[in-house]
N, C-alpha and C positions, 0 to 999 in steps of 0.2 A: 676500304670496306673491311667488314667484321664478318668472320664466319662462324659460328657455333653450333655446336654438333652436342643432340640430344640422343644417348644408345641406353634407349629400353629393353623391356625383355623380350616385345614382337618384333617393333619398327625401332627404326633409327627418325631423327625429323636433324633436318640442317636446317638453316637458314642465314642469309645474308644481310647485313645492317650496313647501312651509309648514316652516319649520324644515329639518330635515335629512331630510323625509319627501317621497317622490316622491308628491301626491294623483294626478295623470293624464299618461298621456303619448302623443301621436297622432303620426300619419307623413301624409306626404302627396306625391305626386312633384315632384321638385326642378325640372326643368326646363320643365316646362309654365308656355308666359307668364303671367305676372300683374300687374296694375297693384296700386298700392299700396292703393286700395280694395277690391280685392277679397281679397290680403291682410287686411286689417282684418275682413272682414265673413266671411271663414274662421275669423280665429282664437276672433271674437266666436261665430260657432256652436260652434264647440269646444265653446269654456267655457259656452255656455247647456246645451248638450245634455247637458253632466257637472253639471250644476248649480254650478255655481263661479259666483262674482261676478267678471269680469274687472275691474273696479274697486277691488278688492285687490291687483292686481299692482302692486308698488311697485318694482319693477328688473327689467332685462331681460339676459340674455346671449347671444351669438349666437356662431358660427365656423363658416367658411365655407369650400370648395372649388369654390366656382362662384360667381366674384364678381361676374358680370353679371345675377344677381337682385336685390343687397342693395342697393340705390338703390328698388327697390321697396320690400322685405321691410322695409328701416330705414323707411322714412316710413309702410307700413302699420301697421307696432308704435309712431309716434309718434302716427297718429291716433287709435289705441284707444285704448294705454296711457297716452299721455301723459307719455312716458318717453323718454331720449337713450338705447337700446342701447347697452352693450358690446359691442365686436367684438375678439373675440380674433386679436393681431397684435403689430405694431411697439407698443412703448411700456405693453402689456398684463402686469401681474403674474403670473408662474405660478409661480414658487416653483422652477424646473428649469432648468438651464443645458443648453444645447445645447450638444454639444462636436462633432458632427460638421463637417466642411471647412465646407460653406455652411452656417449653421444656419438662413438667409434662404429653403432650400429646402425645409425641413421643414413639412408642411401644418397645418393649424390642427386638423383631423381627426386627426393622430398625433399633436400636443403632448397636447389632452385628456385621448386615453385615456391617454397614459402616466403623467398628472398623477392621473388618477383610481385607475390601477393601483399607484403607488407608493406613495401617498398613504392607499390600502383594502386593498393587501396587503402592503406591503412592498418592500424591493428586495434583490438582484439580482431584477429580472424581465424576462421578453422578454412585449412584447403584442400579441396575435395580433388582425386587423381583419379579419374575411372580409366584404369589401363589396364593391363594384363592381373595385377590385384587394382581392387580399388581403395585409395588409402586417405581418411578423415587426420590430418595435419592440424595441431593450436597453437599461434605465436600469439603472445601476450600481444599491448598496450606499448611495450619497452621493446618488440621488437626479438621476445629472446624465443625460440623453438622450445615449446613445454613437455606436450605430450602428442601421442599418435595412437592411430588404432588403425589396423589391417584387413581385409576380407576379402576373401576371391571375389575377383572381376564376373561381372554376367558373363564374358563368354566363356570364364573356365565353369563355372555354373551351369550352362545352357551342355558344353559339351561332356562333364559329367552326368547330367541327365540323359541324352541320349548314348552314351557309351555303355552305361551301368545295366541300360532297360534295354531289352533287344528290340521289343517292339513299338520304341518309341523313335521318331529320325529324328534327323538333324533339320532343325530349322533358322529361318533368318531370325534375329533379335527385333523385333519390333511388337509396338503398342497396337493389339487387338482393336476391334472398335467397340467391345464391352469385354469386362471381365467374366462375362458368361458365356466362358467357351463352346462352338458350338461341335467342333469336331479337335481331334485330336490337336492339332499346328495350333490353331488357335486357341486351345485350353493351355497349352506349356506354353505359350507366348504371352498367356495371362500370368501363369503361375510366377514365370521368370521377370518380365516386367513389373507388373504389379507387385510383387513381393521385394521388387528390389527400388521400386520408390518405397515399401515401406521400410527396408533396410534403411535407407537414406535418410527418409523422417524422424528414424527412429534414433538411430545412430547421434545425426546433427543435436536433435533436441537434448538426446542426454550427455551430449559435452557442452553445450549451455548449459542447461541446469547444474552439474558441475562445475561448472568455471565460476557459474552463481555472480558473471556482471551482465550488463545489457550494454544493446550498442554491439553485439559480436555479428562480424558480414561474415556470410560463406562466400566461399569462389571458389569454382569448378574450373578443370579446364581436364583433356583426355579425351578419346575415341567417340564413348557414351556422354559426356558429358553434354553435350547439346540438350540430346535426349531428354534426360532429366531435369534440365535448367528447366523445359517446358515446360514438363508433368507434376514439377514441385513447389510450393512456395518456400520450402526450406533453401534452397538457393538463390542468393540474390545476384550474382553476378558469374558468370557464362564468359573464359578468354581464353580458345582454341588455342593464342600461342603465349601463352604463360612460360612454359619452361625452356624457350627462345627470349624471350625477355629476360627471364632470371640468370641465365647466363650471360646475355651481354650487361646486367647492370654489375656482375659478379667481376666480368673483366674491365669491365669501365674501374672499379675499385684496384682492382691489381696492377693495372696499367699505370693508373694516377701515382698509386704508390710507388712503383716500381722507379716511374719519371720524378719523382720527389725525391727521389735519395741521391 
């Protein structure tokens, strides 16, 4: 078994691979302190609680956005597993040349999915990340990482609105049943919803229209991503576990290599 470990800016998401098959995959929040024991004695409940033998995991992959956990999270996955992680970075195989100015800037969280998008759909594609930002990704035809564009995520959106305005709360993220709010909850549910399908619309079309070919797929995957897989025709393809995929086809690469020399 394959375990790969995805540390966002909220959640963490693991998940476990037998062959090319995802058996389970858990989240849990990123930044709450944890020493490397208790690491360990998490991931070992996981895998008891799913019935899995953690002593089948024979490789591990990890990639990171918040790198002042992984001095824990790496020695808690050496004490279980008994395993040197992979950390996707400098010196890491991914099969994608980054062409943008810094490519030193591009996070470990956009290489994956884009490696998992190109790699399971095809290219041209742009890949949409609705997570703590939400981030529009373009990898050519060739496979190479081009350009990118960034924007807060609805919930730092949603909680900037009600933090800013006194008299406005905090509400759930979800789709009104018109944009004609009729009291307050449901007016900022419109504002935030609806304006963030038309962020989406707007965004996707104009890096088509700049890339200036046809034939370019979107794929979503992130929190909201469902969501607006619905509400938009601008997405054609909706895959919750993209950035668990793109890690294991990243160590599938590294492995092969590794065993070829």
């Amino acid at each position: 078994m394959i375990l790969v470990i995805d540390v966002g800016n909220t959640n963490t998401e693991i998940g476990v691979f037998k062959d090319d098959e995802i058996l389970c995959s858990w989240r849990f929040v990123s930044k709450t302190p944890r020493t490397s024991d208790e690491y360990a004695v998490m991931f070992q409940g996981f895998f008891e609680n799913d019935h899995l033998d953690y002593h089948e995991v024979e490789s591990v992959i990890a990639a990171s956005v918040v790198p002042n956990i992984m001095y824990s999270l790496n020695n808690g996955v050496k004490k279980l597993f008994n395993v040197e992680p992979l950390v996707v970075g400098p010196g890491i195989k991914t099969g994608m040349p980054i062409q943008t100015s810094d490519p030193a800037e591009v996070g470990a969280d956009r290489i994956i999915d884009a490696v998992a998008a190109y790699n399971l759909y095809g290219g041209p594609v742009i890949v949409l990340d609705f997570g703590t930002a939400t981030t529009y990704d373009y990898v050519d035809k060739n496979g190479a990482f081009v350009a990118k564009v960034t924007s807060p995520g609805i919930q730092i959106s949603a909680e900037a609105l009600f933090r800013n305005a006194a008299q406005l709360p905090n509400i759930a993220i979800e789709k009104p049943v018109s944009i004609l709010g009729k009291d307050t909850v449901t007016s900022m549910q419109a504002g935030l919803v609806y304006g963030y399908i038309g962020q989406v619309e707007y965004i996707v079309s104009r890096m088509i229209e700049e890339i200036g070919i046809k034939g370019v797929k979107v794929v979503a995957t992130g929190g909201y991503g469902r969501m607006f897989h619905e509400e938009t025709r601008a997405i054609d393809i909706f895959d919750p576990q993209l950035s668990l995929k793109g890690l294991k086809i990243i160590h599938d690469k590294n492995i092969k290599t590794s065993r070829g020399r």
